[in-house]
C-alpha positions in Angstrom: -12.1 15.5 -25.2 -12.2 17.6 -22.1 -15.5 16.2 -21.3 -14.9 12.8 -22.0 -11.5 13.1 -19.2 -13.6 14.5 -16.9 -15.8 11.6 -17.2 -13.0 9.0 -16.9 -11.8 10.5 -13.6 -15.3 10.6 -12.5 -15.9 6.7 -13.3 -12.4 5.8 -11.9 -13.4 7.5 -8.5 -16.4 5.9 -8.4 -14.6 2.7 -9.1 -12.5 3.5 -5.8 -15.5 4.1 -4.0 -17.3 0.9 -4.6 -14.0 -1.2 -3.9 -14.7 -0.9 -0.1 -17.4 -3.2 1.2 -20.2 -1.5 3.4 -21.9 -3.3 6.4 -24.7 -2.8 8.2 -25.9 -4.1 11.8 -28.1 -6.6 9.3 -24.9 -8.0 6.8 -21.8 -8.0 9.6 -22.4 -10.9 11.0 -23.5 -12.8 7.6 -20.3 -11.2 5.5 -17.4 -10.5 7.8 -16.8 -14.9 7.7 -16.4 -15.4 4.9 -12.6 -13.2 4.6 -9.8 -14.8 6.1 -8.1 -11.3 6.6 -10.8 -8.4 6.3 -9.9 -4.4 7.7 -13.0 -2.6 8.7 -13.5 1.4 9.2 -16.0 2.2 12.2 -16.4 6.2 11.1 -19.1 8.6 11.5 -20.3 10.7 8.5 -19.6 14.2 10.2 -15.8 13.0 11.3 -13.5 15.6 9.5 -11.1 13.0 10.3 -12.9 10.0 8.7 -13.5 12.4 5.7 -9.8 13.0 5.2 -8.8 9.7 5.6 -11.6 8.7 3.2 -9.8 9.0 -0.3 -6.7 7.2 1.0 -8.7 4.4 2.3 -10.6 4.1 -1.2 -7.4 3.9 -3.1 -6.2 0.9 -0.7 -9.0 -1.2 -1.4 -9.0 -1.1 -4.7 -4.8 -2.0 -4.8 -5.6 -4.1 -2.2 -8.2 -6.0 -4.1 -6.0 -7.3 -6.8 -3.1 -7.5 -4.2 -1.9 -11.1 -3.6 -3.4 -12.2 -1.8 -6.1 -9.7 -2.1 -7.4 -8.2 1.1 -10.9 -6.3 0.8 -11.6 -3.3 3.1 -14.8 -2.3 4.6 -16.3 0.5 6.7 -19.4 1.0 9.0 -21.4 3.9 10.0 -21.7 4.5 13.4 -24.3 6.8 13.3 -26.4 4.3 11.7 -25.2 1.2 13.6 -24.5 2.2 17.4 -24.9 -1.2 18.6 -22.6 -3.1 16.3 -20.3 -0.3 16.8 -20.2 -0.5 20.4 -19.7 -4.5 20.3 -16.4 -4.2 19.0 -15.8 -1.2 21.4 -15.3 1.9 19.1 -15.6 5.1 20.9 -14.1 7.7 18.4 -13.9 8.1 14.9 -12.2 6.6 12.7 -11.3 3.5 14.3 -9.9 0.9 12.2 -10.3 -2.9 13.0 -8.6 -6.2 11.5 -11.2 -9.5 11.2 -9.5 -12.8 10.9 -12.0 -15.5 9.6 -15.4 -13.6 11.5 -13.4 -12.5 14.7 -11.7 -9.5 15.6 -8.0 -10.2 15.8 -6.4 -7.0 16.6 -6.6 -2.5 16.0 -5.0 -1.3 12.9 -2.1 0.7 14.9 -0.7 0.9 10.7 -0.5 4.4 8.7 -3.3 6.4 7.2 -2.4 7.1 3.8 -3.4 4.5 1.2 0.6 3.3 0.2 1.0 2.5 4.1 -2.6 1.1 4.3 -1.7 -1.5 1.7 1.4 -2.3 3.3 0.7 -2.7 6.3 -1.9 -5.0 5.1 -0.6 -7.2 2.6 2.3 -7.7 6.0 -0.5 -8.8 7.8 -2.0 -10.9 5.2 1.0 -12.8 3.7 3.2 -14.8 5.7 5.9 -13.4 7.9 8.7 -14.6 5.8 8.2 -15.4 2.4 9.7 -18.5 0.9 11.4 -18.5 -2.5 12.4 -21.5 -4.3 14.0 -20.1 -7.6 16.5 -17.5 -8.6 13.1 -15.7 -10.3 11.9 -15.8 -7.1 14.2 -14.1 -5.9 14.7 -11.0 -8.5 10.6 -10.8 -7.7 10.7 -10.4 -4.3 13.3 -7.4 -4.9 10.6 -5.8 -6.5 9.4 -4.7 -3.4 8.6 -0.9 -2.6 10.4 -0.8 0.9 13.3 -2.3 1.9 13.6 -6.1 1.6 15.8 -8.8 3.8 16.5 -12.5 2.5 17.9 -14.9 4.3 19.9 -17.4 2.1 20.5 -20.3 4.6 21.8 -23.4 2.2 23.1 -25.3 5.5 21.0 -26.4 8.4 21.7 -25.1 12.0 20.0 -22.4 14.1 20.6 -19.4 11.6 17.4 -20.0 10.4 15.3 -19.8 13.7 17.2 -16.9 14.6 16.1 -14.9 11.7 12.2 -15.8 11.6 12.4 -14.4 14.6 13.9 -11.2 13.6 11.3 -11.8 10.8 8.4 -11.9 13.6 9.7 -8.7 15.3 10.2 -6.6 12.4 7.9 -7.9 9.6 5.5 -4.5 9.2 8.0 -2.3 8.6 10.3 -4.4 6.1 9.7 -7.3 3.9 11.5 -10.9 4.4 12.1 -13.9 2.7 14.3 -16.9 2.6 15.8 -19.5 0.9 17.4 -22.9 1.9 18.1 -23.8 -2.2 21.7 -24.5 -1.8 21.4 -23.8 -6.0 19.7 -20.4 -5.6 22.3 -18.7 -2.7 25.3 -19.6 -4.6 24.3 -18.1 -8.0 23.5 -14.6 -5.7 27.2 -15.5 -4.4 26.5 -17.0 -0.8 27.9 -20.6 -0.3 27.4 -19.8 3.5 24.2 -18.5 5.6 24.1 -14.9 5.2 21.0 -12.6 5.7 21.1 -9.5 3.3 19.1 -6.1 3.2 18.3 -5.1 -0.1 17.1 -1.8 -1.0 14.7 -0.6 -3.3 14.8 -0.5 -6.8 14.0 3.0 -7.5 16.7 4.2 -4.9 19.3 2.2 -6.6 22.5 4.8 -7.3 26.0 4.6 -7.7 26.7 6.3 -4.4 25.9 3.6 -2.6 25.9 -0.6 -2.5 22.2 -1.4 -3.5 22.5 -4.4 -1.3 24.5 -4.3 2.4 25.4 -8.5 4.2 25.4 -8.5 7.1 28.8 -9.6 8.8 28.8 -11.4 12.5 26.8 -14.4 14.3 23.1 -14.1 13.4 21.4 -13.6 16.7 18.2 -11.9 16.9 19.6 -8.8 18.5 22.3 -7.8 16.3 20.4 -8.7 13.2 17.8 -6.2 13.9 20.1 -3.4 14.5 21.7 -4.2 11.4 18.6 -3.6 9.6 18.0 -0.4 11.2 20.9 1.4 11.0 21.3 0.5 7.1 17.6 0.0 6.1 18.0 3.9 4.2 21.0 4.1 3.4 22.6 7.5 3.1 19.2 9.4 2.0 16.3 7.7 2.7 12.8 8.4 1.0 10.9 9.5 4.2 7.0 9.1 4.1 4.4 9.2 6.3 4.4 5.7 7.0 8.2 5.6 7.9 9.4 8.7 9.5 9.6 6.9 13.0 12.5 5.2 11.2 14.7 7.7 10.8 16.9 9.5 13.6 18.2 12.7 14.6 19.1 15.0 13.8 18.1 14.6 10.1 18.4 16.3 7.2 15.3 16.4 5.3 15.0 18.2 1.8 11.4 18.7 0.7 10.0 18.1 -2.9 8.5 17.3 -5.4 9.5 13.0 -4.7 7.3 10.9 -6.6 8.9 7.7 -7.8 5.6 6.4 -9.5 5.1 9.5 -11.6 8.4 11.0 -12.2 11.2 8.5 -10.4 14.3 10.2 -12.6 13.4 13.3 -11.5 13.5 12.6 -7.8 16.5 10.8 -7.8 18.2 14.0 -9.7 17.8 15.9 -6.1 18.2 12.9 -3.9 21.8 11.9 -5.5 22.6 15.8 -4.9 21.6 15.2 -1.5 23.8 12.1 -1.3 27.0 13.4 -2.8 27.3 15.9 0.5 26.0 13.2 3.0 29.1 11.0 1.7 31.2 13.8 2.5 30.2 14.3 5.8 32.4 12.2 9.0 29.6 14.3 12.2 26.8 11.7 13.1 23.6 13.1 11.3 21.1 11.6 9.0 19.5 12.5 5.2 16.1 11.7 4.4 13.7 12.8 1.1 10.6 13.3 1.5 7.7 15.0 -0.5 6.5 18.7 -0.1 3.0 18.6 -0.5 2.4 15.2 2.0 4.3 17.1 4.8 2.9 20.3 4.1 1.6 20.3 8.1 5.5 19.4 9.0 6.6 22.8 6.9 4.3 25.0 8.5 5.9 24.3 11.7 9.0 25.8 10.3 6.9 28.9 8.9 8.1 27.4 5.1 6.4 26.6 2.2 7.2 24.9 -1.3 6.6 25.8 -4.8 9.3 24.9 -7.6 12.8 24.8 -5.6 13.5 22.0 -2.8 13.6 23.1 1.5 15.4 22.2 3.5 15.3 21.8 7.5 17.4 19.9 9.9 15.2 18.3 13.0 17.6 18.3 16.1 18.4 15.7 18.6 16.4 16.8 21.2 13.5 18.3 18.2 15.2 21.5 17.3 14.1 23.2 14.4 16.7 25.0 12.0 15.9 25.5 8.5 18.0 26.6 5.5 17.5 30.1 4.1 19.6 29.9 1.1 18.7 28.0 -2.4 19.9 24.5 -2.4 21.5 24.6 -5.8 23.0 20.9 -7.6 26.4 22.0 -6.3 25.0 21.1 -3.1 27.5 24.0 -1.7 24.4 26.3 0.4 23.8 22.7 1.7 27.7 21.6 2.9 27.8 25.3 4.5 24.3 25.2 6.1 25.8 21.8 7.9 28.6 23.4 8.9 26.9 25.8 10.5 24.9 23.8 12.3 27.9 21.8 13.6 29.8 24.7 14.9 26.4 25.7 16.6 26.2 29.2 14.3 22.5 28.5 13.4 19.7 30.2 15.0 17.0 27.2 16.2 13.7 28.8 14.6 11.0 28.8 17.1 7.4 29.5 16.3 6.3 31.7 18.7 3.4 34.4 19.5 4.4 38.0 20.3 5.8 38.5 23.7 2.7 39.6 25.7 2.9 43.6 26.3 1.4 42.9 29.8 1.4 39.8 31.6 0.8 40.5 34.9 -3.2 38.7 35.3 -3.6 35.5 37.6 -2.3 33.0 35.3 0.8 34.0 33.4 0.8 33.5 29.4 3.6 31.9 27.9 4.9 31.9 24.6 7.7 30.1 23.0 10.2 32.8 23.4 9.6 33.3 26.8 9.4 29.4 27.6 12.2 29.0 29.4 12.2 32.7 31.4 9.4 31.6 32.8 8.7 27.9 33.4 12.4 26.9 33.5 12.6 29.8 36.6 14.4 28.1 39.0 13.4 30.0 42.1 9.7 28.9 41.6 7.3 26.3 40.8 5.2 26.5 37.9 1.9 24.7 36.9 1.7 24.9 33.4 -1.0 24.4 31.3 -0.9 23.7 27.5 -3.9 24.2 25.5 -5.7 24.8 22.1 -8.3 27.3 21.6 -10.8 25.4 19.9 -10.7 22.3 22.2 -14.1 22.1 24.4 -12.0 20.3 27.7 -9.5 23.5 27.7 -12.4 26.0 27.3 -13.9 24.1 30.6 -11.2 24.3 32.6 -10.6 28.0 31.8 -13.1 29.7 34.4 -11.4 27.0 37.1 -7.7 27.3 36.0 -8.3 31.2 36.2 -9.9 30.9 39.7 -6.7 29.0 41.0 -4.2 31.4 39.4 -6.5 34.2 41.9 -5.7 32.1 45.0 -2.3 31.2 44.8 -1.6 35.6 43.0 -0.1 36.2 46.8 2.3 33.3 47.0 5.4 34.5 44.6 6.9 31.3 44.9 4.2 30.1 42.6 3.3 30.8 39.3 0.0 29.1 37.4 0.6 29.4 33.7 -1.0 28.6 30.3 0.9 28.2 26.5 -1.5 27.7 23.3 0.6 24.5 22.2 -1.1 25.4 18.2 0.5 28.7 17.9 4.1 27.9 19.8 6.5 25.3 19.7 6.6 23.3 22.7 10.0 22.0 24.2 10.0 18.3 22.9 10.7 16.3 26.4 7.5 17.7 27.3 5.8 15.6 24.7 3.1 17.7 24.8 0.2 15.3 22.0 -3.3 16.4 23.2 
């Protein structure tokens, strides 16, 4: 039996594999025409990046394949096909491309995980506002995965053109429809035009409306800060495709979310999560999210998961502070952790090197608790430089950077500095990304 599992898996991965279309110099030209909509992945075999993103990519094509309307996915080899590569203007790896009937239309600026990959796509492939004739229609469409925004318009006037163009500005990151079936928006209670956010199915709870109207004149404007402000609720389910969504400062409790394998279970932590958020009157935000796809993001607060959900609050201005205690389902550790944080009692955690025992060479090293002792000295101007140790540019610059710090030792107005930006936290208004 073992045997024969191992097998399957091995088959259905194959399967995955074979579901994205490889071209060549010889077959672009003579294939990429005949897809209305086609995504194509310029990588190079060596790319740890194209490697990673490899899996996720497989998995989209082959839910994208049966998708409606299906939209395949392909990939080239650079190595192999420098030319064709260089057409289209790739110059690092992966670069991801979408073809519209043989012509490149636009770069895939979407998410890299396969659920935001088919997304993003099937956005990009359907039209920007659906149209639904029926009251079926209707419960379909709510069977969307991300929140979903009709517009029941049974009247004529300009409510309509004001919200395909909300439609137009916001259509990859929610999913809209409409209806002008006077029939249909009176048996889902609107005699009027209305537009409604819906949320999704498997977030649906007690502690909240599962569907919010919105209430004032439908201009573009105030429509789209209407779905922004309520689009998640009071606990979101933040993913790697939508965590520029959510603002700050946020509560996020880590793990184990998975609404495909085990949806009761991660709703038993999330309506935990929801009963203090409904308690709260200071301005912050809640947010889910899933332990092992943000292992990177608890690393950076030196935590890690294994059976009981973490939890970290992400300040205004980037702020780390995460909670020691055990979030329990009284959600008690949780209601005091916030009210520490209000009263400003919590520490901000700050990953940081040792404080350097001597520091006194040409060019002054800086860690993250000595950040602001030294760069934020206001009697003297600092260069600073921040760097990571493997990166070939920085290891260039060294020799040179050093030889400046030499020239300018005698002016003590002055100070020439360097921070490795992997091993401390860097002050988030430097925006400090490469």
């Amino acid at each position: 039996m073992k045997a024969i599992f191992l097998l399957f898996i091995a088959l259905a991965a194959v399967s995955r594999a074979d579901d994205v279309l490889e071209y060549d110099a010889d077959t672009f030209d003579d294939n990429i025409g005949d897809h209305e909509i086609i995504l194509v992945e310029f990588y190079a075999p060596w790319c740890g990046h194209c490697k990673k993103l490899a899996p996720q990519y497989e998995e989209a094509a082959t839910a994208l394949k049966v998708s409606d309307p299906p939209v395949p996915l392909a990939k080239v080899d650079c190595d192999a096909n420098k030319e064709l590569c260089s057409k289209f203007g790739v110059s690092g790896y992966p670069t991801l491309k979408i073809f519209r009937d043989g012509s490149m239309s636009a770069d895939y600026n979407g998410p890299r995980d396969a659920g935001g990959i088919v997304s993003y796509m099937q956005k990009q492939a359907g039209p920007v506002s659906k149209e639904l004739t029926t009251s079926q229609a209707v419960e379909d469409f709510l069977g969307v995965e991300q929140p979903a925004v009709i517009g029941f318009f049974p009247s004529d006037n300009d409510d309509k053109s004001e919200f395909d163009k909300v439609a137009n500005s916001l259509f990859e990151k929610y999913k809209f429809a409409f209806t002008t079936n006077a029939d249909v928006a009176k048996e889902h209670g609107y005699e009027e035009n209305a537009v409604v956010l819906f949320r999704p199915r498997r977030l649906h709870t007690k502690l909240e409306p599962t569907s919010v109207k919105y209430d004032g004149v439908i201009k573009k404007f105030k429509v789209e800060k209407f779905i922004k402000e309520n689009a998640h609720g009071l606990c979101g389910h933040l993913t790697q495709s939508n965590n520029d969504e959510f603002k700050k400062p946020l509560v996020t409790v880590f793990y184990a979310v998975d609404y495909k394998q085990n949806p009761k279970g991660s709703n038993y932590w999330r309506n935990r999560v929801m009963k203090v958020a409904k308690a709260q009157t200071e301005e912050i935000y809640f947010a889910v999210a899933n332990a092992q796809d943000f292992s990177h993001q608890l690393e950076e607060y030196d935590l890690k998961f294994t059976d009981k959900p973490v939890v970290t609050i992400t300040g205004k201005n980037d702020e780390k502070f995460k909670m020691e205690d055990e979030f329990k389902p009284d959600g008690v550790a949780l209601s005091e952790f916030l009210t520490k944080y209000f009263a400003g009692e919590l520490e901000q955690y700050l990953k940081s090197e040792p404080v350097p025992a001597s520091n006194d060479g040409p060019v002054k090293v800086v860690v993250a608790k000595t950040f602001d002792e030294i760069v934020n000295d206001a009697d003297k101007d600092v260069l600073i430089e921040f760097y990571a140790p493997w990166c070939g540019h920085c290891k260039t610059l060294a020799p040179k950077y050093e030889e400046l710090g030499e020239k300018l030792t005698s002016d003590e107005n002055i100070v020439i500095a360097k921070m490795d930006a992997t091993a401390n936290d860097v002050p988030g208004n430097y925006q400090v990304s490469g």
